[in-house]
Every structure is written in C-alpha cells, then in structure tokens.
N, C-alpha and C positions, 0 to 999 in steps of 0.2 A: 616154400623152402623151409626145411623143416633147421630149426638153432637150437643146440645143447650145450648146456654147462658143464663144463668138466674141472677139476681140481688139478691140477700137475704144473710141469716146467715148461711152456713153449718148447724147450729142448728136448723133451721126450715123446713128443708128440708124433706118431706116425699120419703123414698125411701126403697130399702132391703137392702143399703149398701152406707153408707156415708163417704166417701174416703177423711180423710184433710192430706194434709202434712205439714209436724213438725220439724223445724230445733232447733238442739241443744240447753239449756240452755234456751227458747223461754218458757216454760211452766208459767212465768206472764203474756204472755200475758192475755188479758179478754176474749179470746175464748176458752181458754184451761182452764182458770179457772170456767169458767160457765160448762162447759163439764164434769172439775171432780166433780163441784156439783151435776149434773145433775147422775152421772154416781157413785155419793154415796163416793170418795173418792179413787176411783180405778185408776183412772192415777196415783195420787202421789203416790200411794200404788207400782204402778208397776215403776215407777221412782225408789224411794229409796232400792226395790229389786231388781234393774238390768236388769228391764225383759223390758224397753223401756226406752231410754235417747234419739232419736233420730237422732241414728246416722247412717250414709249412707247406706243404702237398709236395717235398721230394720223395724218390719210390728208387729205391735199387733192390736190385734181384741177385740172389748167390743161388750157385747149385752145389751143396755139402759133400757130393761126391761120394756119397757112403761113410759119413762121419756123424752125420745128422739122422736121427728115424725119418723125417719129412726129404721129400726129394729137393723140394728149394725152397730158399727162406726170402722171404719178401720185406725188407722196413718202409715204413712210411714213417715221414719225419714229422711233425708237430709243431716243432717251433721252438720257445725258448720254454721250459718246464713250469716257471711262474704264470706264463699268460696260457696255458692250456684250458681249454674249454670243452664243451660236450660237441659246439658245434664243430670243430676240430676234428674232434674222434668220428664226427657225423661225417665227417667230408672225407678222412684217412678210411674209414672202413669203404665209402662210396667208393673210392679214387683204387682199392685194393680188388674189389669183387667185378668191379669193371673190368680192370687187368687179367684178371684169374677166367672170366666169362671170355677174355676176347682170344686169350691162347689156351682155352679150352682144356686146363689142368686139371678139371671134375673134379676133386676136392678143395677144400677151405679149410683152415684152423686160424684165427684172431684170437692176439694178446692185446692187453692195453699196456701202454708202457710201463715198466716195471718201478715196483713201488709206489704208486700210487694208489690212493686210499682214502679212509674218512668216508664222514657221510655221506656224499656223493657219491661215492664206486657203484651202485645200482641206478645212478643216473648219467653215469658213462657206459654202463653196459646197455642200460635202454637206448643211449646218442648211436653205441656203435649200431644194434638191433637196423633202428630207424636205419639207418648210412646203408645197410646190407639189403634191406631189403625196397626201399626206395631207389636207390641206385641200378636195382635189380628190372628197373620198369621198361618196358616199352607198350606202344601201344601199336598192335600190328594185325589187328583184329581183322582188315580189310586186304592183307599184304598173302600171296599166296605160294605154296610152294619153294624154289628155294628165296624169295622176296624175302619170306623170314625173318627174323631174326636171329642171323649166323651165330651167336656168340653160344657158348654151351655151360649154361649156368650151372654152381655145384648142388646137388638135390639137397644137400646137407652139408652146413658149416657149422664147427664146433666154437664154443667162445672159452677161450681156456683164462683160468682166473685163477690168484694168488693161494696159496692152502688155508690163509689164517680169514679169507671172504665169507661173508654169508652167502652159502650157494641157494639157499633155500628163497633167500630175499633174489639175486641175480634172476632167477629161473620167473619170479613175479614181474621182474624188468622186461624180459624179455618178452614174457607174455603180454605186457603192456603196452610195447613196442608194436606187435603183432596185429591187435587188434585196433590203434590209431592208425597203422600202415594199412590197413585196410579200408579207413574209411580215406585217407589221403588217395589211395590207389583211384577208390570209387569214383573221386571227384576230379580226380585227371582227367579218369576213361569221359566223365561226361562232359569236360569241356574240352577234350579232343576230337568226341564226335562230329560227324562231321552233319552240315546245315539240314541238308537233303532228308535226313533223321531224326534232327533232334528239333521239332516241333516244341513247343508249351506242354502238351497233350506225353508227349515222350518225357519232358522231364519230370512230371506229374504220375507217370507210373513208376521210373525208377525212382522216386520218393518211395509211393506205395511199397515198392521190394524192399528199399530200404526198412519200412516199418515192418515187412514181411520177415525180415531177416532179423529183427532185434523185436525190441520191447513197445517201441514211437507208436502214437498214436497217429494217422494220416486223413487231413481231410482236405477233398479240393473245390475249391469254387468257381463253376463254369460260367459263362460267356452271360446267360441268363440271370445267375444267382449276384455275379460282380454288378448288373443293370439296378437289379432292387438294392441292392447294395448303396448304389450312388456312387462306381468306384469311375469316375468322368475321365482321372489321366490315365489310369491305366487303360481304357477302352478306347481313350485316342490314340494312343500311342498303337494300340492292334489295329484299328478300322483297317489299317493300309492291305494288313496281309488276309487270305484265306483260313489261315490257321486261328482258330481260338483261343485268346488268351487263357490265365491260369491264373490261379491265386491258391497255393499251395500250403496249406498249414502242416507242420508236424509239431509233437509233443512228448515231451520226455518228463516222467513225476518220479524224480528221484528224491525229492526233497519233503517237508512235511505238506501237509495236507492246504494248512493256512499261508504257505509260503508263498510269497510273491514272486513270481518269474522272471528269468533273464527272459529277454527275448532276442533275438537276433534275424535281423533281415537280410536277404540277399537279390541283386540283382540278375533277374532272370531271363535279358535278353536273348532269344535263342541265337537270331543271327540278327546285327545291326546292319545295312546298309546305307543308313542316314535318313531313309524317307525320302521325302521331295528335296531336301537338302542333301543329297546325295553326295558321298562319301567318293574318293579319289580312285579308281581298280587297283591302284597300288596299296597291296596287300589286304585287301576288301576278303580274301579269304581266312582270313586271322580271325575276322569279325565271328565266326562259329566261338570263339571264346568271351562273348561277353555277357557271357548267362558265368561267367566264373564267381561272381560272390554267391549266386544262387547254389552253385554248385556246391559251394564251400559248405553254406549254411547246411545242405541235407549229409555231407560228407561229419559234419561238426555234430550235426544230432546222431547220426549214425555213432559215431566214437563215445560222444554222453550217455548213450544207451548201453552200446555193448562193456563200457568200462565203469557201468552202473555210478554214474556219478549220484554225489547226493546233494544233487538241485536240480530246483523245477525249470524246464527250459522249455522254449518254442524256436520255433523258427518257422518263417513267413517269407514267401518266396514269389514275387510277382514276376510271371512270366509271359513274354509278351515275345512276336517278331515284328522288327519294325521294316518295312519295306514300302514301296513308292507304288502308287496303285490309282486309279480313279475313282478311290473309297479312301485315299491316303489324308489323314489330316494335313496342314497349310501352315508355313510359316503366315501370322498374322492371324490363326483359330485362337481363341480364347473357350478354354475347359474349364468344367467345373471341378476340383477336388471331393477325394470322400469329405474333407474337412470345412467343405462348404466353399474354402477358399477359392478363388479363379484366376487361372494362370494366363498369360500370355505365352503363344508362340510365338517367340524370335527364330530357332532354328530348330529344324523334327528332329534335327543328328544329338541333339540333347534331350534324349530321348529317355536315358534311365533317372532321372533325378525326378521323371513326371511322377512313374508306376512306382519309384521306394517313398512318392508322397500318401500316394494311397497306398498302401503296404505300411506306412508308418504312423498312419492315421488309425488304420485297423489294428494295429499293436495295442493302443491305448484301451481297447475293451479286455484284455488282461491284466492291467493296473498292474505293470510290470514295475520290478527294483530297479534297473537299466535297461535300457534300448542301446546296442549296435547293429548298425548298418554296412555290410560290406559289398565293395562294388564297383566295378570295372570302369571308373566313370568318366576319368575326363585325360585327352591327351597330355595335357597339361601338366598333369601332375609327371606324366615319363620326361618332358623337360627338365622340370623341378630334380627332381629326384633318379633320373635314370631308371633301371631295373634292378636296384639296388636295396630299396625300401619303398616300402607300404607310406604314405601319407597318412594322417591319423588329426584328427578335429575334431572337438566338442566342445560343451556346456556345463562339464563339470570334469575340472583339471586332476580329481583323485581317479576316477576314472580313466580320464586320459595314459595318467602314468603307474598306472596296474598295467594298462595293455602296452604301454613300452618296456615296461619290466619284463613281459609275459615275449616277447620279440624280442629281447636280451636272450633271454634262456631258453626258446624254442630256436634260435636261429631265423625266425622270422621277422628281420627289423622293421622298427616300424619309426619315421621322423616326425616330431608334429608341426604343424602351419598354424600360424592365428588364426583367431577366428572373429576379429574384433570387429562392434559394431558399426563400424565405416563402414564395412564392406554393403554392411546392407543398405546402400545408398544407390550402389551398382544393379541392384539386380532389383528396383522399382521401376513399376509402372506405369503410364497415365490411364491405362485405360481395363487395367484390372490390377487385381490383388498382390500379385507379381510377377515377373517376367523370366522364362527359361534360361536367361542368357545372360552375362553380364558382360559381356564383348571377351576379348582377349586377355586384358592384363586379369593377374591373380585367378588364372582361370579355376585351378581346383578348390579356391576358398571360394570364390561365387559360388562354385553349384554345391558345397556346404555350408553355405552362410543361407541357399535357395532350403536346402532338408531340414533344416534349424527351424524354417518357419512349421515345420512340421512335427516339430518335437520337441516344442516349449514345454510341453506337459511333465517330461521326465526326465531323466539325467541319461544322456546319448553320448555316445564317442560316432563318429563317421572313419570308415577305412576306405580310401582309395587306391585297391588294387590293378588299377592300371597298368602300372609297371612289370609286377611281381608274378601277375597270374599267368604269364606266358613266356616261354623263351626261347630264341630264334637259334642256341645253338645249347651243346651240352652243357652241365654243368657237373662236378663231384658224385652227388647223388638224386642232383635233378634233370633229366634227360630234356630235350627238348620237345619244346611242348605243350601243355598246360601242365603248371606248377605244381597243382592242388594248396596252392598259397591260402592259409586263413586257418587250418584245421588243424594241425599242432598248434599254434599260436592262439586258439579260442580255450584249447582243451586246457593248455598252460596256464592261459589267464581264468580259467574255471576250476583248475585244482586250488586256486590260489585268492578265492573268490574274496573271502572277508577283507583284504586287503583294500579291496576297490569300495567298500560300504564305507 
C-alpha cells in the first residue's frame, strides 16, 4: 500500500472517502464547522442525537452529496482531546481502513484531528501509518479462489496534514512506519503458519531470508553442533519429535565496534503438544504459535536492520517441536544444561523455559549490556493478565521500566510481577539443580524465577507473551491471529536505549 503526504484542508481533498479524526467536545473547531455547513447541518444533527460525540472507536459516515470534493466523509472519534495518544490514532486509522476495505470504496485520504501538533505530530503520523497498514493484514496464503479475502483494500491512501507541518519530517514517519510494519507482518505470517510447515528447519531459513533481505548476519546450529555444544535441554525437549532442533543466531552491528550487545531471546517452539504430558485437544491447534517470541525476535532484528539502528544487537532463537514419541523425554528425566546445571522433569508441557536455559546460557559468550527473553510461556500468565498485557520480570528494575515505558508508547503494554526470592523456594529440587515446575500457584513467576537461575550473569528483564501473541477474534488493527506482539515494543525500547543503562 503505497502512503503520501499531502499539505491541504481535509475539505478539499478529492477522494471516495475522506477519514478526519475528532476528539471530544472539539466540534468549534473551524473545520468541523465548515463540514457541518457543508454537510447542511448533519453533524450537529448527529451530535445532539447521540449518534456521534466522538468518543473512542465511534465511526459515522456522511455522504456530502456534491458539497464536498470527497464522495463521503468518515469521523472517527478519539476520546476526550487531553487523553489522546498515538495508540488511539493507531486503533481510529485501523478501525477506518477496515470499514473502507469492507465496502470497498478503493480510495483512502486520513486527517489527524485538527489542531494538533508539537513534537509529536511525526509520531502520530507514524501511530496512524502503523494502524493502516497493520489493520490491512490477513493471512490467507492457504485460502483459494473466492475463500479470499473479500474486502478491496485502497492501493493508495493519502495522509493529509496541517500547511504549517514538517512534511519532509512526516514522509521519514511514514517510511518508518513502513519498514517496522514489515518486520511486524513477517512475524505474524510465521506464527500463523501452520505446524505441518513450520518445522525448526523452516524457521531457520526464514531467519536466513530475513538476513537475505537486510543487513543481519545468520548463523544456525544443527542437531550435531547443539551435541558438542553441551546444549542437554534443548535436545530434550526435541528427542520426542523427527524434526531437528535449531539454535538460530542473528546479528545486527549498528553500534561501535567495542560495543557491548543487547541480546534478545526468543522462544521457538514450533508446535507444543505437551509431550508425554500431553496437552487437552481443546485447542491444541493454537499450539502452531508458540515459537511466537522466536518469531518476534527475528521480526525485531529484521526492523534493527532495515531502520539501521545504532546498536549492536543479537538475537538467539532455540527452536525445537515438542511432541510425544518413544524417543520422547519423561516426566522424572533429569537434563544436563548448557550451564552445567541439571534440571528435573516434573512436566514436558513446560517445555520452553528448558531450551531459553540453553539459549540463555549461550548469550553470555557475547558479554552482552542486557539480556531479554521473550516467550510464549506459561497459561498462567493469560489468567493473571488476560490478553490484555505482556507480563514482564527481571533483575534489574531500571531495565524493567524502560520496557514498561517502551509498552506505554508502542501500545504494547506490558505489567510487571515480582520476582522475589521466595519464589525460588518453589521450584527446588531434591534430586537435581532445579526442577521444571513449581506446581500451580504463581505460575508465571516460577518459570521466571526457573530463567533467573540462568541469567545471574547479566542484567535480564523476562516477557511472557502468552497472552498477547495470539488472538482468538479481531481487534482495531490486529486481526486475528498471531499478533506479531514484541516488535514495535523492542524497537521502542531500543530507540530509547540509554535510558535502560
């Protein structure tokens, strides 16, 4: 979808659909008043009937009759003008291209509400960007003929902006926009994939295209290389299936030469079944998404690259399928870690916290500035939290609330849970180093208080995308689906990086 900047009046703008957004109690302004002239008396009209006051995600539709260059004018409302945010504009642009795709009006023109301004205005033209073109997604790669996707998106929406804007700055927003929505796309498509596909092996070449496509360095570590390694959980946690595990590096040298690295993990379960602890059928085909932090991670280096960040980043992606076999590891195996340490089985269904211990063991030969871990990991946490926010844990709290900051302002919230050392009372063992499981209660801080034992070395935040990386119905400008939850929300918290030091 190709977005251009234009200078003029929403009002003069020739289109099939002229998109302004409208924050609360805002109808003096002089563009809304010209509009209801224009439009014979029909805002106030719908004002004082109830049928628009513009508040958060309402949408009415006028057709200007030949009054208007645009055939019909669309508001979306915002809210009250004080509490306006980017994610807002992210949701009213989603909530507007949705509409325009599903009665198939082929063109788009977007205002942002009028008068507003400041240093921001090129970070609400990036919020709307992101909304337009995220919202724009399906994943239909498998769907044939008229199965499709009916809707008839516009090949070009204009983003029309005030005359006294930097359009020159706008035009760098929206290209900014462009190229994060791309890697967010990339990491849906992969954790939409469906099981039958998406192998270790498969997620390990779309890394490679990834690195093919930008700047990343790629390097992967097969079934052989993980053995001399010493990498014990992550190769228990594969014995069960046919497929070969993975151990995925990529690398991004934006930064100086002597710079020490973010690193960032992801979990890269392709498809979880539980193992011999074998998982419920109800909804066991969901389970294709719990390679979603992995996916994030190569979605998040993709974006560091193509929008030449200037830092050194990795990202380390253990990929494994865990499934029930007469090769399948046992509740009651005891593994060895890359880190020497030895785990107990309590249950295989806890299965990602084995492989981000090796994956997070293997971080530490880059004497990284911070370690985060993102990943699909525990039901638990969608209790806690619903699908509403990201859970978020670590060892060093300046850390922690950079990345809550960074989920403020990307719209990717994030809550944090203790991480206090009680917990690690729960998850010992008598008969090795530690144990998978720490039963029920506080389930997402056991299997972060279990990664903790893995990441004393550095300063680590944990994200439990659980919730987030998947959604069972639409959203704004997230369709259902996989999310691509974690990749705005890294890139924010990495424009923003000295803050977290």
């Amino acid at each position: 979808m190709d977005i251009k900047i234009r200078k003029a009046s929403p009002l003069q703008i020739k289109t099939s659909c002229m998109v302004i957004c409208a924050c609360e109690k805002d109808f003096s302004n002089p563009l809304f008043k010209e509009l209801d002239q224009k439009l014979g008396g029909l805002l106030r009209k719908a004002q004082r009937n109830g049928e628009f006051s513009a508040k958060a995600d309402e949408q009415i539709l006028f057709q200007p009759a030949g009054h208007l260059p645009a055939e019909r004018v669309l508001l979306v409302g915002l809210g009250p003008a004080e509490q306006t945010n980017t994610e807002k504009i992210r949701r009213a642009a989603g909530q507007a291209i949705q509409l325009i795709a599903e009665k198939k009006f082929g063109q788009m023109a977007f205002a942002l509400p009028p008068g507003t301004g400041g240093s921001d205005y090129a970070a609400q033209v990036q919020a709307a960007t992101e909304g337009l073109l995220l919202a724009s997604y399906r994943y239909d790669l498998f769907l044939g003929g008229k199965a499709k996707d009916s809707r008839k998106l516009p090949k070009a929406v204009t983003l029309v902006i005030e005359a006294e804007h930097d359009k020159k700055c706008c035009e760098t927003a929206v290209e900014k926009a462009q190229k994060l929505c791309r890697a967010v796309v990339l990491t849906r498509d992969l954790v939409n994939a469906p099981g039958n596909i998406k192998s270790p092996d498969f997620l390990a070449e779309q890394a490679r295209a990834a690195a093919n496509e930008s700047s990343l360095k790629c390097k992967v570590l097969g079934q052989k290389e993980l053995a001399k390694e010493g990498c014990g959980a992550l190769l228990g946690v594969a014995q069960g299936s046919v497929r070969e595990p993975r151990l995925i590096i990529l690398e991004h040298h934006g930064g100086r030469k002597d710079e020490a690295p973010v690193v960032l993990v992801g979990k890269g379960v392709t498809f979880d079944s539980g193992g011999i602890s074998l998982k419920s059928a109800d909804k066991m085909d969901e389970m294709k998404m719990d390679m979603g932090g992995g996916a994030a991670v190569i979605g998040t280096m993709l974006a560091a690259s193509l929008l030449e960040l200037p830092v050194n980043l990795v990202g380390i992606i253990p990929a494994a399928e865990n499934m029930p076999s007469g090769t399948a590891y046992r509740p009651g195996d005891i593994l060895t870690s890359l880190s020497g340490q030895t785990i107990e089985v309590l249950n295989t269904d806890a299965e990602g916290r084995l492989i981000l211990a090796d994956a997070l063991t293997y971080a530490k030969r880059y004497q990284p500035k911070l370690v985060i871990d993102m990943a699909t990991l525990t039901g638990a946490c969608i209790i806690a939290l619903g699908h509403q926010a990201t859970a978020v844990l670590g060892n060093d709290q300046n850390l922690v609330q950079s990345l809550l900051d960074a989920g403020e302002k990307s719209g990717e919230r994030l809550w944090q849970l203790p991480l206090w050392d009680e917990y690690d009372q729960l998850i010992k063992s008598s008969v090795a180093d530690v144990k998978n499981t720490g039963g029920r209660p506080a389930g997402t801080i056991t299997a972060a208080a279990f990664l903790k034992k893995f990441a004393n070395d550095f300063r680590w935040a944990h994200l439990d995308i659980a919730g987030t990386a998947w959604r069972d119905m639409d959203q704004p400008y997230i369709p259902k689906g996989g999310t691509g939850v974690g990749v705005r929300l890294l890139i924010e918290f990495l424009h923003n990086l000295p803050a977290a030091e």
